[in-house]
N, C-alpha and C positions, 0 to 999 in steps of 0.2 A: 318306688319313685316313678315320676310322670316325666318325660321331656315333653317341655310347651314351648314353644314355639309363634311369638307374635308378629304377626303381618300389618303393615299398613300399606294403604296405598305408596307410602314416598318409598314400603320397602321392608327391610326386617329391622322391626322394632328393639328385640332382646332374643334370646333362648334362656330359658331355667329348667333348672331338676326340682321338682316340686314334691311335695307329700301330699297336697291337696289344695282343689283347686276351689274357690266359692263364688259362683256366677248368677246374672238371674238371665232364666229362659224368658222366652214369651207365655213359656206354661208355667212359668212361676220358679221361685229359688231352685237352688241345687247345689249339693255338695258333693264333689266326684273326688273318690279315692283310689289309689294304684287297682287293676286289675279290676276296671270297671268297665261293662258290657259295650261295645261300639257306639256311638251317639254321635248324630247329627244335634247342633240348635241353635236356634238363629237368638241372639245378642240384641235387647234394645239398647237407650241409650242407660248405661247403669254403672256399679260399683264391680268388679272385680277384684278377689283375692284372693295370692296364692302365697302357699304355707311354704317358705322355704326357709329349711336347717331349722326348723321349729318356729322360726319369726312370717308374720303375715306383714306383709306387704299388700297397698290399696292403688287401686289403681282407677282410672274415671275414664271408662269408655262411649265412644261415639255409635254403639251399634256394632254390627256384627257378626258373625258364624263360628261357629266352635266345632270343631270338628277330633273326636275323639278315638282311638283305635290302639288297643293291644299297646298302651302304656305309651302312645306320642300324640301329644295334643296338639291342632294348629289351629290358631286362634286369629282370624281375617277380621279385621276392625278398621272402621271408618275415623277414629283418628284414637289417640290412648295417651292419659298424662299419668304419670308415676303420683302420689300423695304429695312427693318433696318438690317436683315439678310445677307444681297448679301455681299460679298467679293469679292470689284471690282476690287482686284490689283489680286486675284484670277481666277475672269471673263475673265480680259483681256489678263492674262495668258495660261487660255484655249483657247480663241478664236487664240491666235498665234501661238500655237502650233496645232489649225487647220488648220488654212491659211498653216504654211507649210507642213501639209499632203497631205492638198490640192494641194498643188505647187508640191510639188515630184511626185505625180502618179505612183508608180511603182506595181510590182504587188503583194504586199506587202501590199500595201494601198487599205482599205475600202471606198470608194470614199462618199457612203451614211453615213457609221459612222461617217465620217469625216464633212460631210453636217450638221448631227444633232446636234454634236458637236459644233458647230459654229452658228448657230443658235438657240443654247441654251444659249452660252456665250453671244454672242449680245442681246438676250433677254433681259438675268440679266443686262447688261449695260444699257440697254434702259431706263426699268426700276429704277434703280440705280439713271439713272438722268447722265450719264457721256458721 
């Protein structure tokens, strides 16, 4: 078993006892099991799951650091919704209020805010299940 341990800015999110964790790097997926070599890796914005008592659990992160050592994981994210969490009429409300940021371009418009935005909404929907 893993103690994980999740950060966000406003503070600690949760702790669990995990069997396995399923994240994606910047260098691509990964599945970490008990008794896995030290690891550093920075978190876009993605899907998270961790295996506890046999049941997975989803999670919809904002970005990230993972940080791994001798079976205690701490996981520093820029914000985290549980799967039962997500407010998908919320979601897809944000995501269309990107798209038309996106669509306007004036010089008014944050082009990357507007990126991160929308790829955090699409996140939670994926997520979601929607």
């Amino acid at each position: 078993m893993m103690e994980v341990k999740i950060v966000t800015p406003s503070g600690l999110y949760n702790t669990y006892e995990v069997s396995k964790i399923h994240c994606t790097t910047t260098l691509g997926e990964c599945a970490l099991l008990p008794n896995h070599m030290p690891l550093v890796a920075s978190l876009p914005i993605s899907k998270l799951v961790l295996t506890i008592q046999g049941t997975e659990h989803e999670f919809a992160i904002g970005g990230g650091i993972l940080h791994l050592n001798q079976n205690k994981v701490e996981i520093l994210v820029d914000s985290i919704e549980g799967k039962e969490e997500i407010d998908i009429e919320r979601a897809k409300a944000s995501a269309e209020r990107a798209r038309k940021r996106l669509d306007k371009k004036d010089a008014n418009t944050s082009i990357r805010r507007a990126e991160v935005s929308l790829q955090r909404a699409m996140n939670r929907i994926r997520v979601k299940g929607h």
